[in-house]
C-alpha positions in Angstrom: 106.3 96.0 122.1 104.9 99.2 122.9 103.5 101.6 120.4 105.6 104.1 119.9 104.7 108.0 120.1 103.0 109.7 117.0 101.5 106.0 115.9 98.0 105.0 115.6 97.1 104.6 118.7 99.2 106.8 120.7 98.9 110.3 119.0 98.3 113.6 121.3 95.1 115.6 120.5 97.3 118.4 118.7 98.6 115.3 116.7 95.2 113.8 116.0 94.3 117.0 115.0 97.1 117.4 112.5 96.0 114.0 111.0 92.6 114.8 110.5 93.7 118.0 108.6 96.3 115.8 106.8 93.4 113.8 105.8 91.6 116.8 104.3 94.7 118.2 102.4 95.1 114.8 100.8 91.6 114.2 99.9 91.3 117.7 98.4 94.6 116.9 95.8 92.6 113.6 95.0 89.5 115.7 94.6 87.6 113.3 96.6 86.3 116.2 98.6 86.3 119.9 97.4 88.2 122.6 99.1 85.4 123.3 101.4 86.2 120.1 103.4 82.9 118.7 102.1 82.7 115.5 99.9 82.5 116.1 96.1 78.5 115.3 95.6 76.1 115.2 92.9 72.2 115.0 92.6 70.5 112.6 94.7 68.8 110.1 92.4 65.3 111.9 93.0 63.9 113.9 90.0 65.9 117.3 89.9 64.2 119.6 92.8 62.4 116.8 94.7 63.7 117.1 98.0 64.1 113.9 100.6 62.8 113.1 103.7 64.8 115.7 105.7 63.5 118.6 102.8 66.5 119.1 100.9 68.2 117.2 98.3 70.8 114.3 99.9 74.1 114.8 98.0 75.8 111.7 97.5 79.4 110.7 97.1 81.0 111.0 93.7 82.5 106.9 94.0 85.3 107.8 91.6 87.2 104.1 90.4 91.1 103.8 90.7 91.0 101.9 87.5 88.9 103.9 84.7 89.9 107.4 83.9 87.6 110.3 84.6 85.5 112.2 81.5 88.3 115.3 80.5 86.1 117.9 81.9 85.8 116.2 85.4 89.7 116.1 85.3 90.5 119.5 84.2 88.3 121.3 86.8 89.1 118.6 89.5 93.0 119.7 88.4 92.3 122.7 88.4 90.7 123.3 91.7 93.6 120.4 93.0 96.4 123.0 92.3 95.2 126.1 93.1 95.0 124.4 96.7 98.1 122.7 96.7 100.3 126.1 95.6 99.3 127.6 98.8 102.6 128.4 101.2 105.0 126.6 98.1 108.7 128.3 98.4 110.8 128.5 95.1 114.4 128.2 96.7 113.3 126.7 100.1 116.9 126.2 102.1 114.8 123.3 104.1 114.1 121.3 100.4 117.0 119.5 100.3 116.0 116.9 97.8 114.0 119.5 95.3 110.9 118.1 96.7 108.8 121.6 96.1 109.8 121.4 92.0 108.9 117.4 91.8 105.4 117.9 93.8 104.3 120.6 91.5 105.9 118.8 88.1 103.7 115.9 89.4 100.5 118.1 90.6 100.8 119.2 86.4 101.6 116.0 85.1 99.0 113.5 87.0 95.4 114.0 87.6 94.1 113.2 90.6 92.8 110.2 90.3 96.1 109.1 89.5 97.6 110.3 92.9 94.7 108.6 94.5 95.5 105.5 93.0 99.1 105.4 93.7 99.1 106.6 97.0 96.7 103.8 97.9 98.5 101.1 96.6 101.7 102.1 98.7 99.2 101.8 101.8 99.4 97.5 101.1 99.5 95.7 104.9 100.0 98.6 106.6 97.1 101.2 108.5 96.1 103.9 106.1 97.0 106.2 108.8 100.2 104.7 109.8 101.7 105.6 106.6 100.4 109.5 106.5 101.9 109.7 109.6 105.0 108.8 108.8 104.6 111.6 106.3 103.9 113.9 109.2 106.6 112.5 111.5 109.5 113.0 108.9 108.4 116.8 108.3 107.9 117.8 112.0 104.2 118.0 111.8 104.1 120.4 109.3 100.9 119.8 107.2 102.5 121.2 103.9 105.5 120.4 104.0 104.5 116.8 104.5 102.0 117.3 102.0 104.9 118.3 99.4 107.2 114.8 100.3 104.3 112.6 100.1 103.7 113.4 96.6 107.2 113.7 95.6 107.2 109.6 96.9 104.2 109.1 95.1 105.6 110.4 91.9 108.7 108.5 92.4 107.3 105.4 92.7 105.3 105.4 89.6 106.9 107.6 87.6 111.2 107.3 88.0 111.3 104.0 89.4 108.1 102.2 88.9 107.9 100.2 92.1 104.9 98.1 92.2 104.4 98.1 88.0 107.9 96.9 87.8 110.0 96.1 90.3 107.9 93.8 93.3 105.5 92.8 89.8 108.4 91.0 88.6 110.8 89.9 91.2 113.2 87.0 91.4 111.3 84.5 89.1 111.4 86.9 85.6 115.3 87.5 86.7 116.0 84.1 86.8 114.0 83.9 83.2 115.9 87.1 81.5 119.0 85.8 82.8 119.0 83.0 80.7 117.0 84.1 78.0 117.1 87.9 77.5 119.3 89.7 75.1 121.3 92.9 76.3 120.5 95.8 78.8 117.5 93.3 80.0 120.2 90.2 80.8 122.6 92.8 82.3 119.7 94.0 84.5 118.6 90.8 85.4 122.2 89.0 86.0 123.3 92.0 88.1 119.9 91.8 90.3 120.6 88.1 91.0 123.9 87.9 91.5 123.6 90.7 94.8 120.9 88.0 96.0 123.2 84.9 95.5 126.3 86.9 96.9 123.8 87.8 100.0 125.4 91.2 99.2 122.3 92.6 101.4 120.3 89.9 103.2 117.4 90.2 105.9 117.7 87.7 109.4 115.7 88.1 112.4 115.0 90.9 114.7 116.8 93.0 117.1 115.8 93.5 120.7 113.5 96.3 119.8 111.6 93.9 117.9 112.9 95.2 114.5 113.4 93.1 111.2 117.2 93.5 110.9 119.3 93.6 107.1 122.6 93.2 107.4 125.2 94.4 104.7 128.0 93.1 103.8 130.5 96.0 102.4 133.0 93.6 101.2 131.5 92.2 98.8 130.7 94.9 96.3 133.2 96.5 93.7 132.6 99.2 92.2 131.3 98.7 88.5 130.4 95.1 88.7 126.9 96.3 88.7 125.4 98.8 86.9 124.1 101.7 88.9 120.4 100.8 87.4 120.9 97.0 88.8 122.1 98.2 92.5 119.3 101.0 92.7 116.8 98.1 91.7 118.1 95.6 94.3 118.3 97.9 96.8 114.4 99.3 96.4 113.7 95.9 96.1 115.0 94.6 99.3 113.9 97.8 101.3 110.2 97.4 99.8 110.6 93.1 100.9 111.4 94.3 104.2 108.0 96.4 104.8 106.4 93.1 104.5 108.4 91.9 107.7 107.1 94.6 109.8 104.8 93.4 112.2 103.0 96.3 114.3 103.2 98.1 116.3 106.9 97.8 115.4 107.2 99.9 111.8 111.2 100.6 111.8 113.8 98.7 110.2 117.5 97.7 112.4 120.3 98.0 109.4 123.8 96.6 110.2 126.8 97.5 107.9 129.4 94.8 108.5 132.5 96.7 107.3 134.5 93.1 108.2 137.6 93.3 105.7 136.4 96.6 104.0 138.5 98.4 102.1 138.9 101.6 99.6 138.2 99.6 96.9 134.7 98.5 98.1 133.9 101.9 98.2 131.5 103.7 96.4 129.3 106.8 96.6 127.0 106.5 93.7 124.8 103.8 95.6 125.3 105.2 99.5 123.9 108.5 98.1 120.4 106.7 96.5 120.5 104.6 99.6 120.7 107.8 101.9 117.8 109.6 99.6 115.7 106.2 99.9 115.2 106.7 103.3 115.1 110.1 103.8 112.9 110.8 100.7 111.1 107.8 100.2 110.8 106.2 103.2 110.4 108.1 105.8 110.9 107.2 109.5 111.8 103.8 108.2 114.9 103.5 110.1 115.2 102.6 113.8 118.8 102.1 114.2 122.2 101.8 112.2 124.3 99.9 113.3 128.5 100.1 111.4 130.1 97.2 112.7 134.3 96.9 112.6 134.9 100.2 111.1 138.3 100.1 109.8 140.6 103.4 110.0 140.3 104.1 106.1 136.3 104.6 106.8 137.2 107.5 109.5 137.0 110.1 106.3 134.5 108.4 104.4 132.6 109.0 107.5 133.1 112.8 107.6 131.8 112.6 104.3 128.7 110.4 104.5 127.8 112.3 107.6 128.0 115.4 106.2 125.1 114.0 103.6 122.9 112.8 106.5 120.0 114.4 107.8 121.0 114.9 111.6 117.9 113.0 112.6 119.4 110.1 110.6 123.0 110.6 111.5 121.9 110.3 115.5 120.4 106.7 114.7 124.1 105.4 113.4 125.8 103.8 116.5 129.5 102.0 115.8 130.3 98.4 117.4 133.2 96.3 117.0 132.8 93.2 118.8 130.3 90.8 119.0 129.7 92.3 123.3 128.6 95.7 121.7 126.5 94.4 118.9 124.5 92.4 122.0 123.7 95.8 123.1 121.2 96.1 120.1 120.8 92.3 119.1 121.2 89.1 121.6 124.3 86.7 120.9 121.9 84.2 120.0 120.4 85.7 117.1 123.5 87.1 115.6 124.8 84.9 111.8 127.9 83.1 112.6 130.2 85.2 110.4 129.4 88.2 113.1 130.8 86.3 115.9 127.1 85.3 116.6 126.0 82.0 118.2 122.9 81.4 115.9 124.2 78.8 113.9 122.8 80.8 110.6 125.2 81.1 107.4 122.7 82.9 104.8 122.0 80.9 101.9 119.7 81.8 98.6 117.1 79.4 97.7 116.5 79.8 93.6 112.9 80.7 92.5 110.9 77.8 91.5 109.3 77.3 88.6 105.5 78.3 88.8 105.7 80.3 92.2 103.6 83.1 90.4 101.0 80.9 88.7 98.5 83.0 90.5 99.4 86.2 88.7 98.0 85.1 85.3 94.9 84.7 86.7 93.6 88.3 85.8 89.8 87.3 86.5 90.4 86.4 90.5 92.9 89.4 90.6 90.2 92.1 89.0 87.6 90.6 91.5 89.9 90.8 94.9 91.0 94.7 93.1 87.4 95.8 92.9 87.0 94.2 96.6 89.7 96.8 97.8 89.0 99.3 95.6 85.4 99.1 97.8 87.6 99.6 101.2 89.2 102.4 100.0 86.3 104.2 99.7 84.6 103.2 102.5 87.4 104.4 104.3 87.5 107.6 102.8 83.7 107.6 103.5 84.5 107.2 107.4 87.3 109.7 107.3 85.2 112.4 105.7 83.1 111.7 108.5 85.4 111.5 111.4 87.2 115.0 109.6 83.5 117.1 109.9 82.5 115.6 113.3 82.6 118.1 115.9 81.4 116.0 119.0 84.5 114.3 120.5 82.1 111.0 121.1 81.2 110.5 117.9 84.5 111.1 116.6 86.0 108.7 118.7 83.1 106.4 117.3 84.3 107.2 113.8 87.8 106.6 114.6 86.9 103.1 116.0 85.1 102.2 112.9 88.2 103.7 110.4 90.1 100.7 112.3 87.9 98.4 111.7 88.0 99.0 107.7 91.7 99.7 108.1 92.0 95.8 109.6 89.9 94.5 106.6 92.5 96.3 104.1 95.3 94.7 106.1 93.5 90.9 106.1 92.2 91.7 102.1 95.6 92.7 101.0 97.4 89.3 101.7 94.6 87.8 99.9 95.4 90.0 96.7 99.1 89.9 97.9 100.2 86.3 95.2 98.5 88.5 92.6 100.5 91.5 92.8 103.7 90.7 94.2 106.7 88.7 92.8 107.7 85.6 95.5 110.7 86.5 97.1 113.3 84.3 98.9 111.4 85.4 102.2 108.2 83.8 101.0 110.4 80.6 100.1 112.3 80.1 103.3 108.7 80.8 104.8 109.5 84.3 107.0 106.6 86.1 105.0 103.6 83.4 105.3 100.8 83.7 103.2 98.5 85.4 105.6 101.1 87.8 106.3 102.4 86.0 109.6 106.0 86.5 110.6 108.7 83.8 111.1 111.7 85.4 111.9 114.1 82.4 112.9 112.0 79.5 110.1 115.2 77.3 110.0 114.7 76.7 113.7 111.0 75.3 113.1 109.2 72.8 110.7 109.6 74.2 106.8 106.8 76.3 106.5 103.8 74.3 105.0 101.1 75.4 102.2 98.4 74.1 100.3 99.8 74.7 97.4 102.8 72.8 95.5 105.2 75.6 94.4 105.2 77.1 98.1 105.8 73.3 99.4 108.2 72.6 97.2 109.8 76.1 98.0 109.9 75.2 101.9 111.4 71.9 100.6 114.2 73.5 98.5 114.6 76.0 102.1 115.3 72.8 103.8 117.6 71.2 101.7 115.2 67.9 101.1 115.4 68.5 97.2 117.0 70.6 94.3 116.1 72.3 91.5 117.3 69.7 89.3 114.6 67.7 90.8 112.0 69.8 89.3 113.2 68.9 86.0 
């Protein structure tokens, strides 16, 4: 697959340029550097005047840790110096803010210091290139620096903040569903049996790729009724399965296929509440996300739901949606062959959910391995940041280049250290079961047509076991 235009890797010198700025903005709201563009310093460990070799004292990076707060007087003028900056160019009533983006960035520039933005925005970098995701950031807003600046940390603040992503929702996962659904008491049990029962239904459900390369979910309108879930139990599942899917992405391929099989849809599987959080997930949240839509065997009732929906999308969006309604116009976007059977396809897949098993997330209890791989990463980071200060005040076009090659190279060790932190962080989800996601991050799109994916360990064996049907979960008994 080629890389696509305004990737790593295939950026124009305006766009480059834009990046390194973006860089800069972002670095100054963290107050890793100080408005100047310069990296926040203090006294080189000499006696106080000695100078150093070169005659003057060497200012060193301030290493600030994502895990231990700041003393209150670093965070108050670090704050302080954060917003006056990021107020710059902010418009009260801006007719272009159409999800309040401007109010939630500076709630959240008042609200969080910036080590905490630091710390959150990193962590949503997991697998990918540190620079992949400011771009899409950049991408989504048209290149312009503020703007983009202003829907980065809105996402940042929704993640932590209103729907608590990574401390929640990916923490928990399948296994603690399965465990509150038979032992929890209330809006916990309600939470947990509405969460599961989507997955079981395959209400939502990822398989394969289309011929762009792209992980595709597929949708299946027909089987959700309004009210059966709570609006707190779809908006989970859906976060959920969006955030599983980033894990299939393989680059240079960073957008999602998402087909909505409107097969024996009708008014009463309608229902606005969750197509609205859908529709601000990807426009807010997670941006430049979506490579194609894809509504399969529209029926005439959707015709004015349609002129509704469409009203809400963003017309960048709205030009992705395409309409099929056989099998020989779905091939247009995804070969015959890799199609589930209840679309007509010739595949031979039915999806199926495969229960968590017991123990799947031993490795999370062990806090002492997880500090030790979190202080490992927390050491990328700032190399990283090192190198981009760098590659931002370098002048000469060869030794930025230089810098740019080494940013990639610590930008591959985050990718390669994150799957090694990956078991202590994340839930296991039916894609690690079936053996899609391996543990090194590999990709098998089409596992059931292989070997069950192997481990060394016996709770991701006995997963692939489970995936191909040579045990149960009685067995584990």
């Amino acid at each position: 697959m080629e890389t696509l235009p305004g990737r790593p890797g295939n950026l124009t010198p305006e766009q480059d340029e834009k990046l390194r700025k973006f860089w800069e903005m972002f670095l100054q709201v963290c107050a890793v550097i100080g408005e100047e563009g310069t990296a926040e310093s203090e006294t080189a460990s000499e006696a106080p005047g000695k100078a150093n070799n070169s005659g003057s004292e060497k200012p060193k990076k301030k290493r600030m840790s994502l895990f231990k707060k700041k003393k209150d007087k670093d965070k108050d003028s670090s704050s302080t110096s954060s917003k006056s900056f990021a107020m710059d160019s902010i418009k009260e009533n801006d007719p272009e803010d159409k999800w309040g983006e401007n109010k939630t960035y500076l709630e959240t520039l008042a609200t969080h210091s910036p080590e905490q933005i630091r710390a959150t925005i990193w962590s949503m970098v997991k697998h990918d290139h540190p620079d992949a995701l400011l771009l899409r950031f950049l991408r989504a807003r048209k290149w312009d620096l503020q703007r983009a600046l202003v829907m980065l940390m809105s996402t940042m603040n929704w993640r932590c903040s209103d729907s608590r992503v990574d401390e929640e929702i990916m923490v928990n996962g399948e296994e603690y569903a399965a465990i509150n659904e038979k032992t929890a008491e209330g809006k916990n049990k309600k939470l947990a049996e509405d969460f599961l029962s989507q997955l079981r239904m395959g209400k939502s459900y990822c398989y394969g790729t289309d011929k762009a390369g792209r992980p595709i979910c597929f949708v299946r309108a027909r089987l959700h009724r309004a009210g059966e879930q709570s609006e707190e139990g779809l908006e989970r599942f859906t976060v959920y399965l969006i955030e599983t899917t980033r894990f299939m992405l393989s680059p240079p391929v960073d957008t999602a296929c998402v087909v909505f099989d409107l097969t024996g849809f009708s008014l009463a599987n309608m229902d606005y509440a969750p197509v609205k959080f859908m529709i601000k997930c990807f426009e807010a949240n997670y941006p430049e996300s979506l490579g194609v839509v894809l509504v399969h065997k529209s029926p005439w009732v959707f015709q004015g739901i349609w002129k509704i929906v469409r009203g809400w999308l963003d017309p960048v969006v709205a030009s992705k949606v395409h309409f099929t309604n056989t099998l020989k116009d779905l091939e247009e976007f995804i070969a015959a062959d890799k199609v589930p059977d209840d679309l007509e396809g010739t595949s031979g897949y039915s999806y199926q959910y495969v229960e968590p098993v017991p123990g799947e997330n031993a490795k999370m209890k062990d806090i002492e391995t997880k500090q030790k791989l979190v202080k490992e990463r927390e050491a990328l980071y700032e190399e990283y940041e090192s190198k981009t200060i760098e590659w931002i005040n370098e002048t000469d076009a060869t030794k930025r280049a230089a810098l740019h090659s080494e940013r990639d190279a610590v930008a591959k060790q985050l990718r390669e250290q994150y799957w090694r932190l990956d078991p202590y962080l994340r839930s296991r989800s039916l894609y690690d079961r079936i053996g899609v996601i391996k543990g090194d991050g590999k990709l098998d799109y089409y596992p059931s047509k292989t070997a069950p994916a192997t481990t060394t360990t016996t709770t991701n064996g006995t997963a692939a076991a489970l995936a191909a049907g040579e045990t149960s979960v009685d067995d584990l008994d």
